[in-house]
PDB file of N, CA, C and O in Angstrom, chain B, residues numbered from 101:
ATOM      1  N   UNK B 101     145.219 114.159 -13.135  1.00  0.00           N
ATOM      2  CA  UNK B 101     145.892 115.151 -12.331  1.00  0.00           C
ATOM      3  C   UNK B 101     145.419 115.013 -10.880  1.00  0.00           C
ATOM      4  O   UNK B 101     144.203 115.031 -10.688  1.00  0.00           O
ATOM      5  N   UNK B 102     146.428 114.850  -9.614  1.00  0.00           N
ATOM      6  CA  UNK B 102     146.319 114.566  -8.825  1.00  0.00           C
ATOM      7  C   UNK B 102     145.548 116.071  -7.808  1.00  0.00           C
ATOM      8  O   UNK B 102     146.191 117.116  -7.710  1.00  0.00           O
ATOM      9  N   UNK B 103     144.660 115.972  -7.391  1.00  0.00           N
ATOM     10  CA  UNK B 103     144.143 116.730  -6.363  1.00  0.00           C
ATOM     11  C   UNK B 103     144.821 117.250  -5.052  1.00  0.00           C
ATOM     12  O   UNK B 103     145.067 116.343  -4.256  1.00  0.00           O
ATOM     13  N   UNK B 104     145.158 118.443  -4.671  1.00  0.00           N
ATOM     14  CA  UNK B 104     146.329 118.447  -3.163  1.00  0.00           C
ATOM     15  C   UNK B 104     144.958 119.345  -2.147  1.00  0.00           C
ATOM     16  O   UNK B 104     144.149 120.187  -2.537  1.00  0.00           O
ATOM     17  N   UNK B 105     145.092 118.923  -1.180  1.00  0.00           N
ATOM     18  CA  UNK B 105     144.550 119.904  -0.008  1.00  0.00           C
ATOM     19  C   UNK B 105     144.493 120.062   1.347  1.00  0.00           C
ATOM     20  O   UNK B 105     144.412 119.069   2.071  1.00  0.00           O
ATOM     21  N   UNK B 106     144.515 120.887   1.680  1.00  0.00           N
ATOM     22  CA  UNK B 106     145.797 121.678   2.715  1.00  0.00           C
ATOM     23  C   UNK B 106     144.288 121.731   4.139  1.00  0.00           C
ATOM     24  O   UNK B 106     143.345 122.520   4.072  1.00  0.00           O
ATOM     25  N   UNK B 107     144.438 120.923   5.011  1.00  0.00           N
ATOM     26  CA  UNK B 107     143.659 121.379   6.156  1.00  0.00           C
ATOM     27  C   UNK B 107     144.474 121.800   7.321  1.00  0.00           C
ATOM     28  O   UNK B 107     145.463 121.200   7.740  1.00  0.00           O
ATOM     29  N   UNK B 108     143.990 122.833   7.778  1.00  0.00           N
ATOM     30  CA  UNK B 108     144.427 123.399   8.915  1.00  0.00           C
ATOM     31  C   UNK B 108     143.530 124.033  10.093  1.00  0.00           C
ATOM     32  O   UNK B 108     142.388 124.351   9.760  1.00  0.00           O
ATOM     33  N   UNK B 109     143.882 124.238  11.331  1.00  0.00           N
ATOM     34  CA  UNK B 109     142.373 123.960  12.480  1.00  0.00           C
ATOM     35  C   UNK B 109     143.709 124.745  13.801  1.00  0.00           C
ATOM     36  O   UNK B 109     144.871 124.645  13.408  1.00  0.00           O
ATOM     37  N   UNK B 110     143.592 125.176  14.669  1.00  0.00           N
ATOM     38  CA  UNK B 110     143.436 125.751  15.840  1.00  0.00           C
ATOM     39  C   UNK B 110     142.352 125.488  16.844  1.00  0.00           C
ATOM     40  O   UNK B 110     141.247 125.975  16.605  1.00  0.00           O
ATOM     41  N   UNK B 111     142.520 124.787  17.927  1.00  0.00           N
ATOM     42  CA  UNK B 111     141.683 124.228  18.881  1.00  0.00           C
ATOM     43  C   UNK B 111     142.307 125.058  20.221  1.00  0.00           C
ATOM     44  O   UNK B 111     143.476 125.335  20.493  1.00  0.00           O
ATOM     45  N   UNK B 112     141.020 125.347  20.960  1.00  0.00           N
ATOM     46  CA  UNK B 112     141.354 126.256  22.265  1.00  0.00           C
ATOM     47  C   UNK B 112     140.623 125.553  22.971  1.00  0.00           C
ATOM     48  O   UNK B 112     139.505 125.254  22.551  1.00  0.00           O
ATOM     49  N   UNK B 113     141.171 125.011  24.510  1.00  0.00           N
ATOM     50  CA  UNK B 113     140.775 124.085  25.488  1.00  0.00           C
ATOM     51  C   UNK B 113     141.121 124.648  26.637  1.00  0.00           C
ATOM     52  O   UNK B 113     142.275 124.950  26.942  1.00  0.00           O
ATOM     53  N   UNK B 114     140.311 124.782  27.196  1.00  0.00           N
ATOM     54  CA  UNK B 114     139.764 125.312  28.633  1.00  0.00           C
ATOM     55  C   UNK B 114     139.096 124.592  29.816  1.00  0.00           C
ATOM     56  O   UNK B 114     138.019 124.848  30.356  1.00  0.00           O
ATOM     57  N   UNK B 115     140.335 123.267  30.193  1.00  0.00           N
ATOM     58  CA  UNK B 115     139.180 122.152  30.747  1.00  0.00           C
ATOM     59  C   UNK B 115     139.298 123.140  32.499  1.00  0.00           C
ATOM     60  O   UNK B 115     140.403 123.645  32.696  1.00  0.00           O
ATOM     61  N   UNK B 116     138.263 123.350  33.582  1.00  0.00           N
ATOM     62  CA  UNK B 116     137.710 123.658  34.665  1.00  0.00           C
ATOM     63  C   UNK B 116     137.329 122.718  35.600  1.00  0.00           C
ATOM     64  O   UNK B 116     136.308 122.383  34.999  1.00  0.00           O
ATOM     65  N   UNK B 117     137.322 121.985  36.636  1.00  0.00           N
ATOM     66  CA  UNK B 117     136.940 121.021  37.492  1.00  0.00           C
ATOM     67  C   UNK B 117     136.889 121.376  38.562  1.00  0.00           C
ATOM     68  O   UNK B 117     137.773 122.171  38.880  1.00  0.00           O
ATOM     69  N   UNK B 118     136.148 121.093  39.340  1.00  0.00           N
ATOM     70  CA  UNK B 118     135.822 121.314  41.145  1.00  0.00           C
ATOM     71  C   UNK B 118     134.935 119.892  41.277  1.00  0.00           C
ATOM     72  O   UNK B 118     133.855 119.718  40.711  1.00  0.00           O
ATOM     73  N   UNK B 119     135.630 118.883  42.165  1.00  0.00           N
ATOM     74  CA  UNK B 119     134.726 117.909  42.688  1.00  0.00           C
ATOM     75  C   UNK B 119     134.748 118.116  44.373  1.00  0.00           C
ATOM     76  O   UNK B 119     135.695 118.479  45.071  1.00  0.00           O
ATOM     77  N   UNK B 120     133.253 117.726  44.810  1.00  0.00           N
ATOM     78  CA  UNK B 120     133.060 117.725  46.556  1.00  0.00           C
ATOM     79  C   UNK B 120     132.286 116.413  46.337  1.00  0.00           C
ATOM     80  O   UNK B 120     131.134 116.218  45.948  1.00  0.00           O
ATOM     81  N   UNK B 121     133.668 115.236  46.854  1.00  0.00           N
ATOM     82  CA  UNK B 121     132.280 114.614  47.449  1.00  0.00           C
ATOM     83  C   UNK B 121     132.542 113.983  48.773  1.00  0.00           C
ATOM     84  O   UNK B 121     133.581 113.747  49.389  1.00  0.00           O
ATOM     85  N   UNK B 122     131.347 113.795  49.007  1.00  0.00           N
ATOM     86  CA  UNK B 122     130.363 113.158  50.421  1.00  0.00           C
ATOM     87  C   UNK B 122     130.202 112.007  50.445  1.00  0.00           C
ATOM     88  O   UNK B 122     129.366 111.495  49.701  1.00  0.00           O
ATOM     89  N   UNK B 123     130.868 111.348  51.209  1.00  0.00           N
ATOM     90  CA  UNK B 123     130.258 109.778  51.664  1.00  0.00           C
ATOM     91  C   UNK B 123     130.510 109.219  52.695  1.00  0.00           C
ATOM     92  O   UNK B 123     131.517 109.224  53.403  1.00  0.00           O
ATOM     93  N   UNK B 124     129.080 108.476  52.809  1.00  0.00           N
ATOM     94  CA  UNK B 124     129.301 107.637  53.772  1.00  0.00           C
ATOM     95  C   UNK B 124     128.926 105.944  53.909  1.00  0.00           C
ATOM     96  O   UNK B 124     128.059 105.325  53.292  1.00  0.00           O
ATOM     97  N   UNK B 125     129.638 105.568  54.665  1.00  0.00           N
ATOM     98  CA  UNK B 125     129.513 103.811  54.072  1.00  0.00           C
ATOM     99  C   UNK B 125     129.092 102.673  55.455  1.00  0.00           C
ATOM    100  O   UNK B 125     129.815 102.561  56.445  1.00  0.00           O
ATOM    101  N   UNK B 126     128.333 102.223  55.339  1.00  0.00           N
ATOM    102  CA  UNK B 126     127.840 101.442  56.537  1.00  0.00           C
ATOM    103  C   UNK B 126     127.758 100.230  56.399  1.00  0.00           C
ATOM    104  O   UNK B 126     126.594  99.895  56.180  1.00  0.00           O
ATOM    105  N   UNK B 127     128.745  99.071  56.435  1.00  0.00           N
ATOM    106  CA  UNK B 127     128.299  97.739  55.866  1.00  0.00           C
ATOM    107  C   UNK B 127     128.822  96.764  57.574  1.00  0.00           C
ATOM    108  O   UNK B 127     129.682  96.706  58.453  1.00  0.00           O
ATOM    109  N   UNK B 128     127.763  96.284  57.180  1.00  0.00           N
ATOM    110  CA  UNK B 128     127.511  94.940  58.669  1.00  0.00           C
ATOM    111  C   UNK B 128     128.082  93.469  57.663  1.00  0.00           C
ATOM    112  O   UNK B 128     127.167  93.019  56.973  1.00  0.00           O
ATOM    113  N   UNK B 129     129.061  92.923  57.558  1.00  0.00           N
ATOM    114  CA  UNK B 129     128.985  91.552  56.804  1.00  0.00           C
ATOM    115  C   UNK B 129     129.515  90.523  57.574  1.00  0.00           C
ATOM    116  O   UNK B 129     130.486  90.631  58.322  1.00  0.00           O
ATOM    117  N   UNK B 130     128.855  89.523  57.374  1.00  0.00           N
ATOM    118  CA  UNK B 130     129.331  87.870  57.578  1.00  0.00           C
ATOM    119  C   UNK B 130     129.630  87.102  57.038  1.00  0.00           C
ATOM    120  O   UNK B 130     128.789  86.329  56.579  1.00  0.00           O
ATOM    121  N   UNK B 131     131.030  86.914  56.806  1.00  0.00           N
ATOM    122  CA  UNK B 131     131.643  85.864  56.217  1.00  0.00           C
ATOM    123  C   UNK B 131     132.308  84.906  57.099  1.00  0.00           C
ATOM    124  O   UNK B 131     132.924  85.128  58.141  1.00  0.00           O
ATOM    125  N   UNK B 132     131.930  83.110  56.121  1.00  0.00           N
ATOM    126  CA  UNK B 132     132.611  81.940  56.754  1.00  0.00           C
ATOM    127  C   UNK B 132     133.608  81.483  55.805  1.00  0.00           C
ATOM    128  O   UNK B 132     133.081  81.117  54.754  1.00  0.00           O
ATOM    129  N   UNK B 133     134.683  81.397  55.820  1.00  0.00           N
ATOM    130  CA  UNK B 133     135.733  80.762  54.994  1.00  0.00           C
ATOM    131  C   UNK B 133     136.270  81.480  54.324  1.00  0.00           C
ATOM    132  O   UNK B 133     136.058  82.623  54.731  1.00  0.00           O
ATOM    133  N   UNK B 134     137.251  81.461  52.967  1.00  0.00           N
ATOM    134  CA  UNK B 134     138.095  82.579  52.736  1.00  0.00           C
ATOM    135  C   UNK B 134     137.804  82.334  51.486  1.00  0.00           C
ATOM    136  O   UNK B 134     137.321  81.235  51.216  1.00  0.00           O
ATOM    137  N   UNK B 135     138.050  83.381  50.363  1.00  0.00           N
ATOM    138  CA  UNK B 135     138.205  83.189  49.223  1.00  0.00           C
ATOM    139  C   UNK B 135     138.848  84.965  48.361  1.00  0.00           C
ATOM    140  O   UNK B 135     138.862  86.109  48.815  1.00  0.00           O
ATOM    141  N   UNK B 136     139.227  84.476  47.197  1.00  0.00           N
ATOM    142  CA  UNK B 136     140.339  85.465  46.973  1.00  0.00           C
ATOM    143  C   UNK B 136     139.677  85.199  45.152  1.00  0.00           C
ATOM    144  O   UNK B 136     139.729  84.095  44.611  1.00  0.00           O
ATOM    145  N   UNK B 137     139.061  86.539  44.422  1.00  0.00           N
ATOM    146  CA  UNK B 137     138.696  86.293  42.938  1.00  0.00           C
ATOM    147  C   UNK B 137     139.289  87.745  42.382  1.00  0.00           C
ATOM    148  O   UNK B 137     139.373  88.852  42.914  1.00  0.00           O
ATOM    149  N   UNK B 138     139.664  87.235  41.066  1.00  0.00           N
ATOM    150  CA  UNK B 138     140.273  88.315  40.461  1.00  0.00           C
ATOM    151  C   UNK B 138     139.911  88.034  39.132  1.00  0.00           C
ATOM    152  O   UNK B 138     139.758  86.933  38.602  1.00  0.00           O
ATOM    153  N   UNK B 139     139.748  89.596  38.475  1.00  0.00           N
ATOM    154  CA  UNK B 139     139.082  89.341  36.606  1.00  0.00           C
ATOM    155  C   UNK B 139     139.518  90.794  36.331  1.00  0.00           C
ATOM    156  O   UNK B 139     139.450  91.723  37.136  1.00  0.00           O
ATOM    157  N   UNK B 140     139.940  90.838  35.165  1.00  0.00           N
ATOM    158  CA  UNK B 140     139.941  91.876  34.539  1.00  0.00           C
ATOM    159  C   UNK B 140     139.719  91.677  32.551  1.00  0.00           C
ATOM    160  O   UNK B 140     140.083  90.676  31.934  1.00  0.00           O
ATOM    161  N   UNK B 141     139.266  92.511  32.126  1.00  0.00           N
ATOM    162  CA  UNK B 141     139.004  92.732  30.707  1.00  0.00           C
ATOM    163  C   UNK B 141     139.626  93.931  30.684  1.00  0.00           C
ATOM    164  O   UNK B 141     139.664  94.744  31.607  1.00  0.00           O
ATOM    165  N   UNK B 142     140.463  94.092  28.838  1.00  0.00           N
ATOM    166  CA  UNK B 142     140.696  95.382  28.546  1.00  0.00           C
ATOM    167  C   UNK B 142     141.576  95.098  27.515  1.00  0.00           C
ATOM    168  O   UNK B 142     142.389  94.176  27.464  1.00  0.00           O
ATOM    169  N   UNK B 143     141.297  96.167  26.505  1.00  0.00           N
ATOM    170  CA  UNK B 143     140.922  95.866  24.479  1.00  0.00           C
ATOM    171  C   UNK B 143     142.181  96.726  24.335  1.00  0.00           C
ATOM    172  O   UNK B 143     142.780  97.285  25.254  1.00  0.00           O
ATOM    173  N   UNK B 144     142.478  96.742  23.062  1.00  0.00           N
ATOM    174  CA  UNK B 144     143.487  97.678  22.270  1.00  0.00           C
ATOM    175  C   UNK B 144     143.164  97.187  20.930  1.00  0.00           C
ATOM    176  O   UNK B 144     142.970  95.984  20.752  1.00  0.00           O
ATOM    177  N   UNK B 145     143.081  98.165  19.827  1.00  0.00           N
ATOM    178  CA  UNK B 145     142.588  98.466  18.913  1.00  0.00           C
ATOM    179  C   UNK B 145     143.544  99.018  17.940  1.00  0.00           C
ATOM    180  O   UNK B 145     143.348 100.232  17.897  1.00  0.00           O
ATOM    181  N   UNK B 146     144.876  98.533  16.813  1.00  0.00           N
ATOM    182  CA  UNK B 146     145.450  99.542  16.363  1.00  0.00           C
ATOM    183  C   UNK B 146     145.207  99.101  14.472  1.00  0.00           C
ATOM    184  O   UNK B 146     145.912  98.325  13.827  1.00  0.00           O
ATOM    185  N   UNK B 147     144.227  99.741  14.062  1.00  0.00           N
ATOM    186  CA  UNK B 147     143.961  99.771  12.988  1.00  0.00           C
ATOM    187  C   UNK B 147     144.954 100.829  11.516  1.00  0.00           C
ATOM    188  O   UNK B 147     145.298 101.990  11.738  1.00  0.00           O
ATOM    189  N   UNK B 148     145.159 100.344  10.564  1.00  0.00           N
ATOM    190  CA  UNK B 148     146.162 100.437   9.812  1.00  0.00           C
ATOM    191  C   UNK B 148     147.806 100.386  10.306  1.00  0.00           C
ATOM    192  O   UNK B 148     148.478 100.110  11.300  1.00  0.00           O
ATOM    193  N   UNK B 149     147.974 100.883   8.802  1.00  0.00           N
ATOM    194  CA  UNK B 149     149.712 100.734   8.700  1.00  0.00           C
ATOM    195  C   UNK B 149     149.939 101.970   9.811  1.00  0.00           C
ATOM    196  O   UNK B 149     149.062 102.812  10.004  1.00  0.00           O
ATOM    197  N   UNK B 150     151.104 101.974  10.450  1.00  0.00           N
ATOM    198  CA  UNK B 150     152.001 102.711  11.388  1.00  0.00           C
ATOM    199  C   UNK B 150     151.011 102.811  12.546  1.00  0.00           C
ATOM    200  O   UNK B 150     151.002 103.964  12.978  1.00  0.00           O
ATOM    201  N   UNK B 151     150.394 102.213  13.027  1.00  0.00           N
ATOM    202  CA  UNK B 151     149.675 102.670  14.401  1.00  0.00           C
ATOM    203  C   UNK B 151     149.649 101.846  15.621  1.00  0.00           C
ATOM    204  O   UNK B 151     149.727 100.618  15.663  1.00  0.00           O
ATOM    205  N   UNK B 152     149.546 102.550  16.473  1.00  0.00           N
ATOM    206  CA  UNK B 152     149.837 101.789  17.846  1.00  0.00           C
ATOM    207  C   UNK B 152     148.796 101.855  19.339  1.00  0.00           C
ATOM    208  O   UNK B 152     148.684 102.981  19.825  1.00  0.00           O
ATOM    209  N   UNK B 153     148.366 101.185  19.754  1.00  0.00           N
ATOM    210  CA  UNK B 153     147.882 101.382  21.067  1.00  0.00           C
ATOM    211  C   UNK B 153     147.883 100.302  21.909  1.00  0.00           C
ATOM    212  O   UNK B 153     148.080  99.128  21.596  1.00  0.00           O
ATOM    213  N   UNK B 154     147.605 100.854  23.227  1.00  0.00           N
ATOM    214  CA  UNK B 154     148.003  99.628  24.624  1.00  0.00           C
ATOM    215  C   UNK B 154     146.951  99.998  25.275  1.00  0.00           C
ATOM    216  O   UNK B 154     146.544 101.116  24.957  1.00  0.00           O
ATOM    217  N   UNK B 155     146.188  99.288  26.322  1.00  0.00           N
ATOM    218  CA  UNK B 155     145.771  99.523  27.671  1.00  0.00           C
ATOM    219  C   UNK B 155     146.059  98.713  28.776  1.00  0.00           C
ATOM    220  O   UNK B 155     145.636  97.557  28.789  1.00  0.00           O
ATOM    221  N   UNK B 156     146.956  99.317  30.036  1.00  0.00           N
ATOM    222  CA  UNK B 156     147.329  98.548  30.817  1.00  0.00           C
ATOM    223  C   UNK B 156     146.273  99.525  32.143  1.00  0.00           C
ATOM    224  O   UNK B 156     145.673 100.589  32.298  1.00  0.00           O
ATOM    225  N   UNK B 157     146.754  97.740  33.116  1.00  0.00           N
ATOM    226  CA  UNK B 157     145.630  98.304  34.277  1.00  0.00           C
ATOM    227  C   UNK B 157     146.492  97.572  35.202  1.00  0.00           C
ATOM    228  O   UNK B 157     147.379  96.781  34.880  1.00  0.00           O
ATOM    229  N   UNK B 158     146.068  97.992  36.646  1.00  0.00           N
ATOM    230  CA  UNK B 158     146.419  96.860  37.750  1.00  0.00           C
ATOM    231  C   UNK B 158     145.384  97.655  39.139  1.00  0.00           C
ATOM    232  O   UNK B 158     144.954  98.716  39.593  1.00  0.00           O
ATOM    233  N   UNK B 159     145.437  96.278  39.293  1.00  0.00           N
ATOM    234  CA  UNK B 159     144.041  96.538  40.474  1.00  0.00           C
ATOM    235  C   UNK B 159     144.585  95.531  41.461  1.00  0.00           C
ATOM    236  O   UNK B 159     145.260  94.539  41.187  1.00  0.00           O
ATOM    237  N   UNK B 160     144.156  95.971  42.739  1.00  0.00           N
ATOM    238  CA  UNK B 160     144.646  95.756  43.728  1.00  0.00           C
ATOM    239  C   UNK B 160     143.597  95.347  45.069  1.00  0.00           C
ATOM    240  O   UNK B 160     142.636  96.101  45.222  1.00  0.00           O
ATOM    241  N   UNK B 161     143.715  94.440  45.826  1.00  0.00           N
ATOM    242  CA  UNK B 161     142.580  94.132  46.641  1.00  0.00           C
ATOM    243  C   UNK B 161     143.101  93.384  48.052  1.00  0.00           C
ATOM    244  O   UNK B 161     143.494  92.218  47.992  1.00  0.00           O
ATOM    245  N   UNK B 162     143.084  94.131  49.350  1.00  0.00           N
ATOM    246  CA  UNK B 162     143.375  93.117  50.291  1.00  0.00           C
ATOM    247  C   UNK B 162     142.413  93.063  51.595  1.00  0.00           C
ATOM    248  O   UNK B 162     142.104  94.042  52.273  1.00  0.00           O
ATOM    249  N   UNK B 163     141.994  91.704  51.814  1.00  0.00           N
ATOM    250  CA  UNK B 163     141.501  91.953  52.753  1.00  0.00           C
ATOM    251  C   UNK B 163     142.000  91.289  54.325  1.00  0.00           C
ATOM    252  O   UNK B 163     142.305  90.097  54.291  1.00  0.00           O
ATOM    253  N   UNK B 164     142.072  91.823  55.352  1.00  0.00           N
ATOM    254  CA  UNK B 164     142.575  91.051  56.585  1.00  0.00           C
ATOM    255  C   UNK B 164     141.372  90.737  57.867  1.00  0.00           C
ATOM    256  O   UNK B 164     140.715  91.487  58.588  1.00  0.00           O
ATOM    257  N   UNK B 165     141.447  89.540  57.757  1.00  0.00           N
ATOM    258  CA  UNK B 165     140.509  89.572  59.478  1.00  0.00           C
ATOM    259  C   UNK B 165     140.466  90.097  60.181  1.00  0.00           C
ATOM    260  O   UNK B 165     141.436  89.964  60.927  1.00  0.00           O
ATOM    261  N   UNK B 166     139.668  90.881  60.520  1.00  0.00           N
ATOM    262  CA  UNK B 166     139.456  91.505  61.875  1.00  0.00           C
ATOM    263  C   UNK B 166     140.273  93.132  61.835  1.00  0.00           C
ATOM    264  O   UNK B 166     140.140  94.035  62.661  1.00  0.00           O
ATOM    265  N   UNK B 167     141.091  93.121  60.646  1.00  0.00           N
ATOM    266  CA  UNK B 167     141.349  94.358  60.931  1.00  0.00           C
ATOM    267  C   UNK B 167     140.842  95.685  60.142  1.00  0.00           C
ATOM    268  O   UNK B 167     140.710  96.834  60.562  1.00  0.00           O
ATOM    269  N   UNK B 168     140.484  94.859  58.211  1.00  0.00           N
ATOM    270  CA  UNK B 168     140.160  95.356  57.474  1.00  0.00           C
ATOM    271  C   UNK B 168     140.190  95.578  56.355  1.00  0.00           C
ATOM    272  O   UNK B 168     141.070  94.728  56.218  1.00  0.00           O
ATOM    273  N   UNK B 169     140.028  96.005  55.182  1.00  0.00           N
ATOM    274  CA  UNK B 169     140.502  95.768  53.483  1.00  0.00           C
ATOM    275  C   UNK B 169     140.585  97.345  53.403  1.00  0.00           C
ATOM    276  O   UNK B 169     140.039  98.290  53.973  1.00  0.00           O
ATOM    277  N   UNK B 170     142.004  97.076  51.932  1.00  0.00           N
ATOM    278  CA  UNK B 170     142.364  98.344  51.233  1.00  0.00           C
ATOM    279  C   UNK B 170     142.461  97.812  50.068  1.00  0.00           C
ATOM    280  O   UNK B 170     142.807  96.631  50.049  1.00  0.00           O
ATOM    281  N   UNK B 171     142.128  98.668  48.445  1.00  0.00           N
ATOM    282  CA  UNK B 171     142.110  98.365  47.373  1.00  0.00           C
ATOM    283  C   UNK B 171     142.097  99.595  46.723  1.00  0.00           C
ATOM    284  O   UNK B 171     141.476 100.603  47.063  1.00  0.00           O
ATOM    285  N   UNK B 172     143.028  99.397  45.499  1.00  0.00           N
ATOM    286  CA  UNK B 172     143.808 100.352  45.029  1.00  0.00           C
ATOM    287  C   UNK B 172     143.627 100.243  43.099  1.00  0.00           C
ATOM    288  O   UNK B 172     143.956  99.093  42.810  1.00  0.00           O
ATOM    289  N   UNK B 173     143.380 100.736  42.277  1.00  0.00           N
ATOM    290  CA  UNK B 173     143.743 100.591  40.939  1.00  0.00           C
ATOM    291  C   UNK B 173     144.319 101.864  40.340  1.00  0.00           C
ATOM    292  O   UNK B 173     144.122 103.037  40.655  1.00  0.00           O
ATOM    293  N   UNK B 174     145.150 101.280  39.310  1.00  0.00           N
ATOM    294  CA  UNK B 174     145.513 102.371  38.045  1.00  0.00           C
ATOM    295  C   UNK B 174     145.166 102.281  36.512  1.00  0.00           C
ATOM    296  O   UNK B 174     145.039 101.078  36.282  1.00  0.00           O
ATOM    297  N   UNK B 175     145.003 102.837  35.617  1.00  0.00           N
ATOM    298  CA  UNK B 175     144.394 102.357  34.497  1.00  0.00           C
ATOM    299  C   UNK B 175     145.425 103.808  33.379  1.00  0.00           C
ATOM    300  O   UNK B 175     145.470 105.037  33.432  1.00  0.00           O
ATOM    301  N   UNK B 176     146.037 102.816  32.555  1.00  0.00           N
ATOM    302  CA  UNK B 176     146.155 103.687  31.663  1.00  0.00           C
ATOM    303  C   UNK B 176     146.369 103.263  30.140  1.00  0.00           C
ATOM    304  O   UNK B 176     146.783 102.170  29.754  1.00  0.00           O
ATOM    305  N   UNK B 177     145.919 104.596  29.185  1.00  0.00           N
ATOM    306  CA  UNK B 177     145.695 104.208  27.710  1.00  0.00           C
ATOM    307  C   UNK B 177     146.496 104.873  27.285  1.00  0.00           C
ATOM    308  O   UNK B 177     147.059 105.717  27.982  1.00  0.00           O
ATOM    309  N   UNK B 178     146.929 104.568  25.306  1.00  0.00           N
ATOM    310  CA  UNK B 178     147.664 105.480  24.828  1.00  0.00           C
ATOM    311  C   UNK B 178     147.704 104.925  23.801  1.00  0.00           C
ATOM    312  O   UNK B 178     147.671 103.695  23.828  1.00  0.00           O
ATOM    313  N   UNK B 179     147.774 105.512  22.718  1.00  0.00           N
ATOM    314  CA  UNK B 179     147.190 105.528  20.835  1.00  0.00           C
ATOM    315  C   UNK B 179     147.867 106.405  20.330  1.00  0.00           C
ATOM    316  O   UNK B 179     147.830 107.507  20.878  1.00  0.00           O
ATOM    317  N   UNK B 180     148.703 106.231  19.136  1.00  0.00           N
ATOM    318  CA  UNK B 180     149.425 106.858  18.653  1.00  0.00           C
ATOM    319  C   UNK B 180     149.408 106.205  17.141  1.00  0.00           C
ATOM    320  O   UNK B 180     149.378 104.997  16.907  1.00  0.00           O
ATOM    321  N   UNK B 181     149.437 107.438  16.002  1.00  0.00           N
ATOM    322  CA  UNK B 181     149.163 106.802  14.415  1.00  0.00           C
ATOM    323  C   UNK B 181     150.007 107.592  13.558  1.00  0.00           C
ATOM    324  O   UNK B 181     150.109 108.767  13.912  1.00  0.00           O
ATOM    325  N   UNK B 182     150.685 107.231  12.450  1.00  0.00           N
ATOM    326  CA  UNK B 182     151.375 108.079  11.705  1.00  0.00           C
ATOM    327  C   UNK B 182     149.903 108.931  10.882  1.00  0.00           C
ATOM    328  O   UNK B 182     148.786 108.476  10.639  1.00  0.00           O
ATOM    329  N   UNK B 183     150.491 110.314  10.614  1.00  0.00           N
ATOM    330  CA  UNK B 183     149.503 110.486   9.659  1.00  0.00           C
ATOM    331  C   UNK B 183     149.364 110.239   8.457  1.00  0.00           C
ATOM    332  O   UNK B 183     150.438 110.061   7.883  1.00  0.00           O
ATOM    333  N   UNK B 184     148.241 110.134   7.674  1.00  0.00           N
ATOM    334  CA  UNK B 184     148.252 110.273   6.525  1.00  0.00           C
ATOM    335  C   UNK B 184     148.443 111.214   5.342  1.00  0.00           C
ATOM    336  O   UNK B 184     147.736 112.125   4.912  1.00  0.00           O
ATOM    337  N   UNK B 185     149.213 110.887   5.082  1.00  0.00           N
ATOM    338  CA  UNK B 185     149.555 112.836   4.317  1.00  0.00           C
ATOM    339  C   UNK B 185     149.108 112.912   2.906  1.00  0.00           C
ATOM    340  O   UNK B 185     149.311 113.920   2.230  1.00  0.00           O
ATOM    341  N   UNK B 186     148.270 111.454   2.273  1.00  0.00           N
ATOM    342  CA  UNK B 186     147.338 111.076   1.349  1.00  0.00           C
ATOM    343  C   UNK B 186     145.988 111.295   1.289  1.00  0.00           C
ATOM    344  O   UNK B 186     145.223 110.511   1.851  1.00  0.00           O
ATOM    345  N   UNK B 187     145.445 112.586   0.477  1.00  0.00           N
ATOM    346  CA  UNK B 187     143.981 112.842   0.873  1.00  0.00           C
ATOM    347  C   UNK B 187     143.595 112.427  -0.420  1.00  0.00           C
ATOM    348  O   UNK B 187     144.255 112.771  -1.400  1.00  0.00           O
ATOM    349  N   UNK B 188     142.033 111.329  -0.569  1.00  0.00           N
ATOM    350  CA  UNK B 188     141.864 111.338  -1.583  1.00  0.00           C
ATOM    351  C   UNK B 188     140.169 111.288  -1.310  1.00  0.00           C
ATOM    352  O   UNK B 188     139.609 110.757  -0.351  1.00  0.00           O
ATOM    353  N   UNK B 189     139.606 111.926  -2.325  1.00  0.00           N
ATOM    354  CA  UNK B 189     138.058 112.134  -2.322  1.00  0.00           C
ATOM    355  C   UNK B 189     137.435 111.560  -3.552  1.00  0.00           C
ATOM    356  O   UNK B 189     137.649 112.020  -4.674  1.00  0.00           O
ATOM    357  N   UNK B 190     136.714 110.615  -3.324  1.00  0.00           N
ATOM    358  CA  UNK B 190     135.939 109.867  -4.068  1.00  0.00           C
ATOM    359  C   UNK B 190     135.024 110.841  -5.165  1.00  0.00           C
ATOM    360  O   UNK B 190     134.236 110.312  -5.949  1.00  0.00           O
TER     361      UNK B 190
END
């Protein structure tokens, strides 16, 4: 005879944030000749039947002589699984 059981849960989330920040940046550099490197790593994981996940990114980097560099990234994840509606206890 098969075993049935029923879980059920209510979660209350209250996320709050205040960031201040302060900086300051002082760099003196010398460079001779040019060069341009790019790397990125980044995993996805979708374990069993019906499940899914991605992580995409893009990063961004420029620099110009004499006038200056800007660099930019975005990063995003997302995981999604059918449930299991099979509970079984050993």
């Amino acid at each position: 005879m098969a075993e049935v059981f029923a879980i059920e849960f209510q979660k209350l989330v209250d996320i709050q944030e205040q960031v201040d920040i302060q900086k300051a940046i002082q760099v003196d550099v010398q460079i001779q000749g040019n060069s341009a490197l790019a790397d990125v790593k980044a995993e996805a994981t979708a374990l069993g039947p019906d499940s899914h996940t991605e992580t995409l990114g893009l990063t961004s980097t420029t620099s110009v002589a004499g006038v200056g560099s800007s660099s930019s990234s975005i990063a995003e994840s997302v995981s999604a699984s059918q449930p299991n509606t099979d509970w079984h206890i050993a």
